[in-house]
N, C-alpha and C positions, 0 to 999 in steps of 0.2 A: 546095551541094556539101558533103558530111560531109565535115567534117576531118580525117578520118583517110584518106581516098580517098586511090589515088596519085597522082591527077590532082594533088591540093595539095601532096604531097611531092615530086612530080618536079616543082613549081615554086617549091618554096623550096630548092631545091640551089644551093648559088652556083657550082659549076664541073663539068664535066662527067666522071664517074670515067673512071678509066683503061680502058681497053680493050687485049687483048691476044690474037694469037694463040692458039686453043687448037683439039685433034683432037675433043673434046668437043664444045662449041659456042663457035665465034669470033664470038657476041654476048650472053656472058656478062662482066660487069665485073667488073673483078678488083680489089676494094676488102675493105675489113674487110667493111662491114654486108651485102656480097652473097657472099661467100668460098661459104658456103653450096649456094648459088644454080649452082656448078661442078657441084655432086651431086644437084642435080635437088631442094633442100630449099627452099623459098621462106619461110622464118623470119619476112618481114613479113606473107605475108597470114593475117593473124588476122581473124577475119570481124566482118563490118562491125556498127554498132550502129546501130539504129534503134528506133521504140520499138516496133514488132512484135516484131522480134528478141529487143528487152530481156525482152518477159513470156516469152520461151519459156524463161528461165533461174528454176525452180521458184523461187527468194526472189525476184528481183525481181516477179514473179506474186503471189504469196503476200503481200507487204508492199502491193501496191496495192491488192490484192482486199482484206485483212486494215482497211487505212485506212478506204478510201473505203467500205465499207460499213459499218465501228462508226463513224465522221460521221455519215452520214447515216440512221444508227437512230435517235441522239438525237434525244428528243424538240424540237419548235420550235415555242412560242407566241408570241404574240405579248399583252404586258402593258401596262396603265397603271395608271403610282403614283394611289398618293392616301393621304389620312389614316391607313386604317386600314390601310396595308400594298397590295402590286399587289395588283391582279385582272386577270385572266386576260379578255382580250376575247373577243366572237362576231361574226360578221359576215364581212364581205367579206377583212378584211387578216386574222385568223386561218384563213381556210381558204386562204389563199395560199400562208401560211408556213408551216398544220402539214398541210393534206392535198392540194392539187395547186396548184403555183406557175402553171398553164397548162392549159389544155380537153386537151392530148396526153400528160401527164404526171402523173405521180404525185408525194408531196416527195418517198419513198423512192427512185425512178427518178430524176427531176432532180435530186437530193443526190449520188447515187451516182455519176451522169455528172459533175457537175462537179469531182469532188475526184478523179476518173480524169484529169480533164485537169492537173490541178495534180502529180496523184505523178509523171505521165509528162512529159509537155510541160515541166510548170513551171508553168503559168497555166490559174485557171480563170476563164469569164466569162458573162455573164449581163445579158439586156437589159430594161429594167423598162419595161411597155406602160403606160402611164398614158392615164386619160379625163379629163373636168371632173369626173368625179365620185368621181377618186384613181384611185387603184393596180389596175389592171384584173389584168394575168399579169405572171411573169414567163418571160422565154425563154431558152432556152441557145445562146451563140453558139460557134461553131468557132474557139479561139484560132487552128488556121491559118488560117484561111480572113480574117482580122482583121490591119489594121495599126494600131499605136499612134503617134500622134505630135503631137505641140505647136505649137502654130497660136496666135498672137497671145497666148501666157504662157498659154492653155488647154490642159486635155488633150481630145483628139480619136478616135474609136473607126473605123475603117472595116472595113465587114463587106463583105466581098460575092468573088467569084472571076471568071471569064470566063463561068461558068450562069447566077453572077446577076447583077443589077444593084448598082453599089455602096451603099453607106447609110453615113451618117457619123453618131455619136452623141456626143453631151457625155457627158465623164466622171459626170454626177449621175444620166445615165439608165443606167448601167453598171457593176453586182457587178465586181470585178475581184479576185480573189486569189492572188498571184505566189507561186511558193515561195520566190524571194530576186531581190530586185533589182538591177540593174546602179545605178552611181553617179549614171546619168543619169536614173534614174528612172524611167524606160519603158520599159528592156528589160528581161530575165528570166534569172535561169540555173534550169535544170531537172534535178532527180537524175537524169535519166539520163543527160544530155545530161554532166555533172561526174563524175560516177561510170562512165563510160564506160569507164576502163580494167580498172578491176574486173571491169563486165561483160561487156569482150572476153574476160578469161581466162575464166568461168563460162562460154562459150558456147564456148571452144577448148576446154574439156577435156568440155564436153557432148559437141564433134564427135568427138575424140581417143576416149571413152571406148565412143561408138556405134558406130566404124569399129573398134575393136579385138574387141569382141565379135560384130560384124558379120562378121566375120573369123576366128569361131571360137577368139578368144585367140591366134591367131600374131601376133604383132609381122611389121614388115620384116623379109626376111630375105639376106643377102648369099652367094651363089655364090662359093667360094673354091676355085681348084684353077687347073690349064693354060686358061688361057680360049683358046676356040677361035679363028681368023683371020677378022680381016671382021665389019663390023658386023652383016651379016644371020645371020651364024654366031651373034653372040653373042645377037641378037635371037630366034633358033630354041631356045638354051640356056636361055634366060631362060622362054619359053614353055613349054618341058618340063618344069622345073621347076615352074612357075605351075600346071601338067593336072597335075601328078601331087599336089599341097597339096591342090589343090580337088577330085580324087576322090578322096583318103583322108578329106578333113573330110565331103565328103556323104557319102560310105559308113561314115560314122563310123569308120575304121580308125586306128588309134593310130598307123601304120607306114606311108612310101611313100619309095618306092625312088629313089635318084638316082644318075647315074653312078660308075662306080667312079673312085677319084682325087677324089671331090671332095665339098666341107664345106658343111655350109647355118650360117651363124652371124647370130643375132639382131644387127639393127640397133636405133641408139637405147635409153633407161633403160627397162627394168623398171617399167608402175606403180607397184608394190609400193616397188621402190626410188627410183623417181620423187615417193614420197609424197602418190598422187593422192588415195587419199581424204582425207587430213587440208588436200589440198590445195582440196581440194571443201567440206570442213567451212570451212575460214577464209574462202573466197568469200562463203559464209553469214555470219560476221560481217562481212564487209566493207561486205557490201549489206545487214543491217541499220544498220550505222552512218549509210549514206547518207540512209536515213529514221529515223534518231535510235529506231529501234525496239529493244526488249530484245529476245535474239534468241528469247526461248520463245516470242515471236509468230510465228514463220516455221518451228515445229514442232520449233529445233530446244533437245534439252533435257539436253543435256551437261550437266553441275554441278547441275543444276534440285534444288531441294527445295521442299517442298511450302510453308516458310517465306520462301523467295528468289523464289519463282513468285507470292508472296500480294503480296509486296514491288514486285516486275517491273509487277503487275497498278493497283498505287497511283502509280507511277511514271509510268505509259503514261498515266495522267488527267490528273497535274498539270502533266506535263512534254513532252509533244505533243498527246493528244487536246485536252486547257482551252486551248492555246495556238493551235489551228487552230479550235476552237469562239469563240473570244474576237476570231480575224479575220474569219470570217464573219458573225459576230454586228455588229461595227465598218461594215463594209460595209452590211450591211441597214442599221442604223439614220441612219449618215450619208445614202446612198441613197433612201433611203424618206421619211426625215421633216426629212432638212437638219440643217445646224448646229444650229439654232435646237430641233432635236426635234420632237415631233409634240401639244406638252400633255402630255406626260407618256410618250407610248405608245414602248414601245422591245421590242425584240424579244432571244428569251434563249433557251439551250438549260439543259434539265436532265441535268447530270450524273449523278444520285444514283442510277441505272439500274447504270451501269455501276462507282460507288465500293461499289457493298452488297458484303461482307465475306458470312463464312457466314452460316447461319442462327441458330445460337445467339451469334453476333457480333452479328448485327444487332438479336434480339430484347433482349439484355442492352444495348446502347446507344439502344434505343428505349421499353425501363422504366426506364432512370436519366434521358433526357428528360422523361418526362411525372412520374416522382416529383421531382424539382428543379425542376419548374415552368416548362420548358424548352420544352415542347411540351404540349398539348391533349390527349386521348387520341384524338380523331378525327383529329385532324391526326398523331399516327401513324399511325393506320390508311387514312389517305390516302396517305403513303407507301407502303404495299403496297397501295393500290386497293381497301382494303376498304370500307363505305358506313360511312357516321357513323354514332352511335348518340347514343340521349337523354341528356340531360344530359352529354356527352362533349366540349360545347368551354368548359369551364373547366378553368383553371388547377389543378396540384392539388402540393402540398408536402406532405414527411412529417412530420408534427406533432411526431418525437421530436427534431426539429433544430431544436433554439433556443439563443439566446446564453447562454455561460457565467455562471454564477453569478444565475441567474434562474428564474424558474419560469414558464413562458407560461399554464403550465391555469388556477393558481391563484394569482394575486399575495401574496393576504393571508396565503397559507397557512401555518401554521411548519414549519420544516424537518423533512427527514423523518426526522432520528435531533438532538435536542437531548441526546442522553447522561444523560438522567430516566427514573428508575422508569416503570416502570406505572401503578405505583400512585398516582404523583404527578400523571401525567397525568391519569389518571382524577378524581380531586381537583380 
């Protein structure tokens, strides 16, 4: 039951509001939080949050689509050390990791679904088929559809619903990446599920802003004048009113007539004065905060300079995508190859895709690597994918950089100004 239901608010009440005679309706409660609720306003139902709901509110959308698809771009091989620096394996565990974890899926597919369950839900998870002869696929399991829980100081996986049969897995055969943990260790809080308040308003002022213009831009409007006798009276007035709005807005007429003696006057704020769109703007920071995201990722670029947007973009690497690349990364390797490791083999994402700077950025810190002796000159060109060339994986330093007060060309040589003639030299 979502906690914001009224089912759980009409049962954490501790005593039962006042009730009172009224001509209105005598089963209205006459309390502060329902005062409202006399005039036909129901102020609590703000619509519910669920995660369908959540993506229908443009950032929350845009922040998961935004995530879970630059994750799972990055690239994922799978390496083993040695002497001369990793190399990069072939075989069965690199086409797991970098081009389909499973016979149904793709890694970009299965990437992409699994870090949807983590922006939304909170958790995403993952169940590793293993043969005798290693690491066969891996599968994506339905955090709902899964119970977690601890059995004999063990963690325990149950997958299954009333369709299927249950299946219980040890924590080593199960990816698990929570967005944050409960104390106990096994439950989850989820941004949506924590940021909920936020995205009740983003989805009242969605409704708020469709039903106004749905409506031609009239607000409510209140009938003021001699109101007639008798509720059907007033029910008949109210109608007249209602025919005569709604054939001046379709016939697009600026003008519609209502009885003599009486006033139409807007009920409730003025957008405008209500300060909805700034009010729309902050929901956007809000729900970026929720996902630690700068907000020029969710399109929006109030302040944005082409220097603070360069900035934004170095920020989004170090400071969420490396930290969510860095648990997925933790999980496979524990997973896959135990405490103990695999000899060496551990699995890693390249960054360097999404750190490149502009183009004349990039090429002036990829000619100070290779002149410094920093990188190979094929090994830059491996960074943009280009093919090696001959003699291009040495070392190379610029010959005018040597220690002070020395001469590297020529040791024996004498200085190149001793303050002597010509002539004397020549001598």
């Amino acid at each position: 039951m979502w906690p914001f239901s009224r089912e759980n608010r009409a049962q954490s009440t501790q005593t039962a509001p006042e009730t009172r005679d009224s001509i209105e309706n005598q089963n209205i409660p006459v309390s502060a939080e329902n005062f409202l609720a006399c005039f036909g306003i129901q102020s609590i139902n703000l619509p519910a949050v669920t995660i369908d709901s959540a993506l229908t509110v443009p950032s929350v959308w845009a922040a998961v689509a935004f995530l879970s698809r630059t994750l799972a771009a990055l690239p994922l091989h799978a390496y083993r050390a040695s002497k001369d620096g990793p190399k990069q394996l072939t075989g069965r565990l690199e086409a797991i990791v970098h081009d389909a974890p499973n016979p149904e899926q793709g890694s970009f597919k299965f990437r992409q679904w699994f870090w949807q369950q983590v922006f939304t839900g909170g958790r995403g998870l993952a169940w590793i088929e293993r043969t005798p002869q290693g690491v066969d696929s891996i599968w994506p399991m339905d955090p709902a559809k899964t119970t977690i829980k601890r059995a004999g100081g063990r963690v325990r996986y149950q997958f299954g619903d009333a369709q299927h049969p249950v299946k219980e897995y040890a924590a080593e055969d199960v990816i698990d990446v929570p967005f944050m943990l409960y104390h106990d260790g096994l439950r989850h809080y989820g941004p949506i599920t924590m940021g909920s308040k936020a995205i009740q308003l983003a989805l009242a002022m969605n409704d708020y802003g469709s039903n106004f213009f749905a409506g031609g831009g009239v607000p409510p409007l209140a009938l003021q004048g001699p109101l007639p006798a008798g509720k059907d009276a007033i029910a008949r007035a109210q109608a007249d009113i209602k025919r005569s709005v709604d054939a001046a807005k379709n016939a697009n007429e600026p003008v519609f007539p209502i009885p003599a003696g009486y006033t139409l006057n807007p009920v409730g704020i003025d957008p405008a004065k209500g300060q909805m769109i700034e009010a729309r703007r902050f929901q956007v920071e809000e729900i970026a905060r929720i996902y630690q995201l700068p907000k020029v990722f969710l399109q929006d670029l109030i302040g944005a300079t082409f220097s603070n947007t360069e900035q934004q973009n170095l920020m989004l690497v170090q400071h969420l995508v490396g930290q969510w690349a860095e648990a997925f990364e933790d999980e496979l390797n524990l997973k896959l190859f135990g405490r103990a490791g695999g000899g060496g083999k551990y699995i890693e994402h390249n960054l360097d895709g999404i750190l490149r700077g502009d183009f004349l950025t990039r090429m002036n810190g990829l000619g100070q690597a290779v002149q410094n002796g920093l990188l190979t000159p094929n090994e830059g060109r491996a960074l943009d994918n280009r093919p090696a060339m001959e003699n291009g994986d040495k070392l190379y330093i610029q010959g005018a950089t040597v220690p002070l007060g020395s001469n590297a060309a020529k040791p024996d040589a004498p200085p190149a100004n001793d303050n002597k003639p010509n002539e004397a030299k020549a001598a």
